[in-house]
Structure formats: structure tokens, C-alpha cells
C-alpha positions as CSV (number, residue, x, y, z in Angstrom):
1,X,62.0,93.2,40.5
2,X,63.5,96.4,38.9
3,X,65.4,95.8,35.2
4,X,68.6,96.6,36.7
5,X,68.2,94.1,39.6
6,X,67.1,91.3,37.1
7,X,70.0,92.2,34.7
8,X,72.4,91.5,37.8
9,X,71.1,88.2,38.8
10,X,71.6,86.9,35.4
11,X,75.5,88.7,34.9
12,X,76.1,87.0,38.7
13,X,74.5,83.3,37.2
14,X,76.4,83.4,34.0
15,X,80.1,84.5,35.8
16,X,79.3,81.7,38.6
17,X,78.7,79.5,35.8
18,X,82.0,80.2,34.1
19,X,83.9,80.0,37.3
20,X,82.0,77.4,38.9
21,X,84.5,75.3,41.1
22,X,85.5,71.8,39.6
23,X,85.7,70.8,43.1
24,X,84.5,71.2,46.4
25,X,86.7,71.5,49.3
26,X,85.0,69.5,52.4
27,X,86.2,70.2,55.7
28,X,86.1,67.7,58.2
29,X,85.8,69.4,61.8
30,X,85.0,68.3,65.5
31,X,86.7,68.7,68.6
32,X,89.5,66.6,69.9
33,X,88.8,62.8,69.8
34,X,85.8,62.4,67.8
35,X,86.9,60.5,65.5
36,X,88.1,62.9,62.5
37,X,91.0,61.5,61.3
38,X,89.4,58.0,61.5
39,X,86.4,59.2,59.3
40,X,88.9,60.5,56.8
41,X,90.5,57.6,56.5
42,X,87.6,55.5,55.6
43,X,86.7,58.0,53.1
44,X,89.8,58.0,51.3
45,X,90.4,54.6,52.0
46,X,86.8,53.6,50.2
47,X,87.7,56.2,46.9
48,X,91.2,55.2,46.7
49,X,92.3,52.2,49.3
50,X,94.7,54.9,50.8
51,X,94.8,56.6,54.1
52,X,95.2,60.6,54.7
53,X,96.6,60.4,58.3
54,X,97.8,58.3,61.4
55,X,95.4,57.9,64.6
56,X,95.7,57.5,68.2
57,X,94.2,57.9,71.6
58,X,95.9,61.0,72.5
59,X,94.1,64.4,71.8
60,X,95.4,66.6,68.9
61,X,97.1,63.5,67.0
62,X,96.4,65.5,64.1
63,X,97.8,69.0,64.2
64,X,98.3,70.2,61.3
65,X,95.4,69.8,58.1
66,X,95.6,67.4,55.6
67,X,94.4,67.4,52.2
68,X,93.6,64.7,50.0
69,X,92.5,65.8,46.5
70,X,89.9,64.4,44.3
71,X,88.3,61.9,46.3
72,X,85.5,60.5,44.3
73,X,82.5,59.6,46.3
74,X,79.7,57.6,44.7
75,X,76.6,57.7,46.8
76,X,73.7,54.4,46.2
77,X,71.6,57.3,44.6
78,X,73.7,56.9,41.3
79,X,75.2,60.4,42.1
80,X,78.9,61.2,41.8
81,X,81.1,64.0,43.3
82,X,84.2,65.2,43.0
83,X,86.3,66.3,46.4
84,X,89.2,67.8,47.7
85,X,89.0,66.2,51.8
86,X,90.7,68.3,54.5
87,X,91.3,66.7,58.0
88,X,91.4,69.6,60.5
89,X,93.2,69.3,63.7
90,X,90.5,68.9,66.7
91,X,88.9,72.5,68.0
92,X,89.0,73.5,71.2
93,X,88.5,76.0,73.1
94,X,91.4,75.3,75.5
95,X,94.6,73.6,74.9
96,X,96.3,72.3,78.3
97,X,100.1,70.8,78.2
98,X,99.1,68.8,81.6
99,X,96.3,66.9,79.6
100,X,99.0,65.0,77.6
101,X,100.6,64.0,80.7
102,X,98.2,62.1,81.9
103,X,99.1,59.8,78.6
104,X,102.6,59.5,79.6
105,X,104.4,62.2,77.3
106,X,107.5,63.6,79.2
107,X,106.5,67.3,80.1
108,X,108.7,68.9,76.7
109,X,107.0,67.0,74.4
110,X,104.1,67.5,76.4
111,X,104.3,71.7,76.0
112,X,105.6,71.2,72.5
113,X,102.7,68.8,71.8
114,X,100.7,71.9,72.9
115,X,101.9,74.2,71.1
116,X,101.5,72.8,68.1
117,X,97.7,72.1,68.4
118,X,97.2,75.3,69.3
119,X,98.9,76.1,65.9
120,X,96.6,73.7,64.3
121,X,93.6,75.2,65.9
122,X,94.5,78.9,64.6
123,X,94.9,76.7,60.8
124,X,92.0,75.0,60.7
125,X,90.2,78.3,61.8
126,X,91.5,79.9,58.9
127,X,90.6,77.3,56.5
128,X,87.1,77.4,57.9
129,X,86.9,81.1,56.8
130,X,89.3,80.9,53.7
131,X,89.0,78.3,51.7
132,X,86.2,75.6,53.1
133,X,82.9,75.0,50.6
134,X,81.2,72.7,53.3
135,X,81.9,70.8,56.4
136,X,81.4,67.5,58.0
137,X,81.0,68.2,61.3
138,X,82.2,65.4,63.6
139,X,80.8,64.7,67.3
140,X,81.3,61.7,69.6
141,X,78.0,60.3,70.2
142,X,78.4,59.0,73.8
143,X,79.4,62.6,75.2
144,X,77.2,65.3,75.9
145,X,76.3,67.8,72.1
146,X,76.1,70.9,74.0
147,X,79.7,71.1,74.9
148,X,80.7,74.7,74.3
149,X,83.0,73.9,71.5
150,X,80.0,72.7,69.6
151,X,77.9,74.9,70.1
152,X,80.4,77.4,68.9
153,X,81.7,75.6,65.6
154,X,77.9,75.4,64.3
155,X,77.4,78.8,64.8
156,X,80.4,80.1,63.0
157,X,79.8,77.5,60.1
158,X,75.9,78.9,60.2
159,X,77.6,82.4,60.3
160,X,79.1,81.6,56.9
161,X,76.1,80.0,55.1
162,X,78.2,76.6,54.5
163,X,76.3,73.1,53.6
164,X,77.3,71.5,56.8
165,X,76.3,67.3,57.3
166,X,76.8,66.4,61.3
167,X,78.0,63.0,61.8
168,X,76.8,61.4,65.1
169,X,79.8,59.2,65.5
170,X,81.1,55.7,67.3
171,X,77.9,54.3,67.5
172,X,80.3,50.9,68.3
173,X,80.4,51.8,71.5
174,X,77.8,50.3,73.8
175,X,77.3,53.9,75.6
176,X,76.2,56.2,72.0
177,X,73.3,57.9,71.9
178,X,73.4,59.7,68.7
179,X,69.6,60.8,69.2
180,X,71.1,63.2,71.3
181,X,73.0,64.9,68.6
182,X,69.7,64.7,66.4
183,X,67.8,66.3,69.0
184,X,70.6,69.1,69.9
185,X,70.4,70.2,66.4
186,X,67.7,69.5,64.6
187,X,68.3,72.3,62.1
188,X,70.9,70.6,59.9
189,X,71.2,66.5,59.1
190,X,72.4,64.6,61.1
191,X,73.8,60.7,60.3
192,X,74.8,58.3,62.9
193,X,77.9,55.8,62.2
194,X,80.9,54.6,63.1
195,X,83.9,55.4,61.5
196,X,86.1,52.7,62.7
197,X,83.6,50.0,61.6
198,X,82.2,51.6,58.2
199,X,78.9,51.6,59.0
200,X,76.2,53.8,58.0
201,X,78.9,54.7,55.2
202,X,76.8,54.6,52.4
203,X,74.2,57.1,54.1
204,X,76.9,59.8,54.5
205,X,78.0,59.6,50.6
206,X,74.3,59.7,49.6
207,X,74.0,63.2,52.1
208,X,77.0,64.3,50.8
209,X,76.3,63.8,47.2
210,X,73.4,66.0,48.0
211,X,74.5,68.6,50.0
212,X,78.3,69.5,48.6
213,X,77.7,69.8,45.1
């Protein structure tokens, strides 16, 4: 390694040193109905006994992000870190007003419903490119990994070099098979749980402690 090239390692270690982030901003992504918002919650609920957002059975409940700053997650391993948490709204790859029909909105709050989470889509996009340090990457585990949204939101989070955890979740139901998700992409970790019954918590702080600091 040439002088020059050395002497710029160490000027770009000592300025990333004085700017070094006092927090890191975690993404949580996934496509409609896997369980985001619901993971979020237990998060924040476990740091702070609060909640960041409502939930519901209807896709794109969450359509705009949420932040919850300084989230304080202690992992079993001793290790403590300091987060900003941002619930995305669900990505998709197609946003259809008729789907929300079939829930029994009335066909203007239906489109308007869809409109907005197509709005949310375009903003959680941008804070995927903007201002996201890593991302937990949330997939139901009884429906098929390779869905094309997935394959997708991997990719662009690979594109950017973020620390990415995958989180094979509602293993309560009796149809999961999380080892699919393990299998589908074997290249990053992957940690099965449920986030409506808090289990396999403690796993996911000790990953994160490790991979979003």
C-alpha cells in the first residue's frame, strides 16, 4: 500500500471517528402483513413499556413511518445499544384499492386507503436510501420467501452494503416453517420468532447488539 493510500485510510478512520453516529437508525421492513408494526411494538414496548403504532388485519395499517428514538436494547450477551426504530409502511410491489374491499371498507376509503400506501411505499423507499444504517427485515413464515417483493428488498438492502438481521416471523401459527426463510437466504441471519407472543426476543437483541453497532 502506497504512502498516500495509507495516509488516507487513517484521515478517513480518524474523521469517522469524530463523526461517528451516537445512534443507529434500524429500519424495520417487510411486505404487507408480516408483522412489522407488531415487532415494533414489542421492541419499544420491552425498552420503554410504550407502543410506536396501532395494528390490524388489513394490509397497509401503517402508512406512513414511525420513529421512536433511543430505544435501548440490552441483549443476554451483556451488550448495550443505542437506537432510533423506524416502522416502515409494508412494500409492495402492487397496491390494489379492490384488496381492501374484500375487508369491508366502502370503495372511497378504499382508493384513499390506497393511495396513501402507495405514498408510504415511495417514503419508506426513500428512507431505505436516505437515512437507514441497518434493517430488520420482516417475513411471514407460513408463506412462500421467494415472493418477488422479497427477493427485491434483499437485493436493494445488499445493493447498499447495510447490516441486515431477517426475522422469520409468527412462528405461533401452527402452519410456520421459518426453515424456509433460512434456507431461501442463507447469506444473512436469520431468527425465527413471534412477535405477538415475545418469543425468541432475546435472540434478536443479542443479533442486533452485534450487527447494528
Amino acid at each position: 500500500m502506497s504512502m498516500f493510500a495509507q495516509a488516507k485510510k487513517r484521515f478517513s478512520k480518524f474523521f469517522q471517528n469524530i463523526f461517528r453516529r451516537k445512534r443507529s437508525r434500524i429500519g424495520i421492513y417487510g411486505p404487507p402483513n408480516a408483522g412489522k408494526t407488531t415487532l415494533a411494538n414489542r421492541i419499544v414496548r420491552d425498552c420503554s413499556g410504550d407502543a410506536i403504532g396501532p395494528v390490524s388485519e388489513i394490509p397497509h395499517e401503517t402508512r406512513r413511518a414511525r420513529r421512536r428514538e433511543n430505544v435501548i436494547i440490552t441483549g443476554a450477551n451483556g451488550n448495550t445499544l443505542s437506537l432510533d426504530i423506524v416502522d416502515t409502511p409494508g412494500v409492495t410491489t402492487k397496491i390494489d384499492y379492490h384488496e381492501f374491499l374484500e375487508y369491508g371498507l366502502e370503495q372511497d376509503e378504499a382508493i384513499s386507503r390506497a393511495r396513501e400506501a402507495t405514498e408510504g411505499v415511495a417514503e419508506a423507499m426513500h428512507w431505505l436510501r436516505e437515512d437507514i444504517h441497518g434493517v430488520i427485515y420482516v417475513m411471514d413464515s407460513t408463506l412462500d420467501p421467494f415472493m418477488q417483493v422479497n427477493i427485491m428488498m434483499v437485493g436493494i438492502i445488499e445493493s447498499r452494503d447495510l447490516p441486515v438481521v431477517i426475522v422469520a416471523n409468527k412462528t405461533d401459527l401452527p402452519d410456520a416453517a421459518p426453515s424456509r426463510i433460512k434456507s431461501a437466504f442463507p447469506q444473512h441471519p436469520v431468527i425465527s420468532l413471534s412477535g405477538l407472543e415475545g418469543t425468541n426476543m432475546e435472540e434478536l437483541y443479542d443479533m442486533m447488539t452485534e450487527h447494528f453497532r
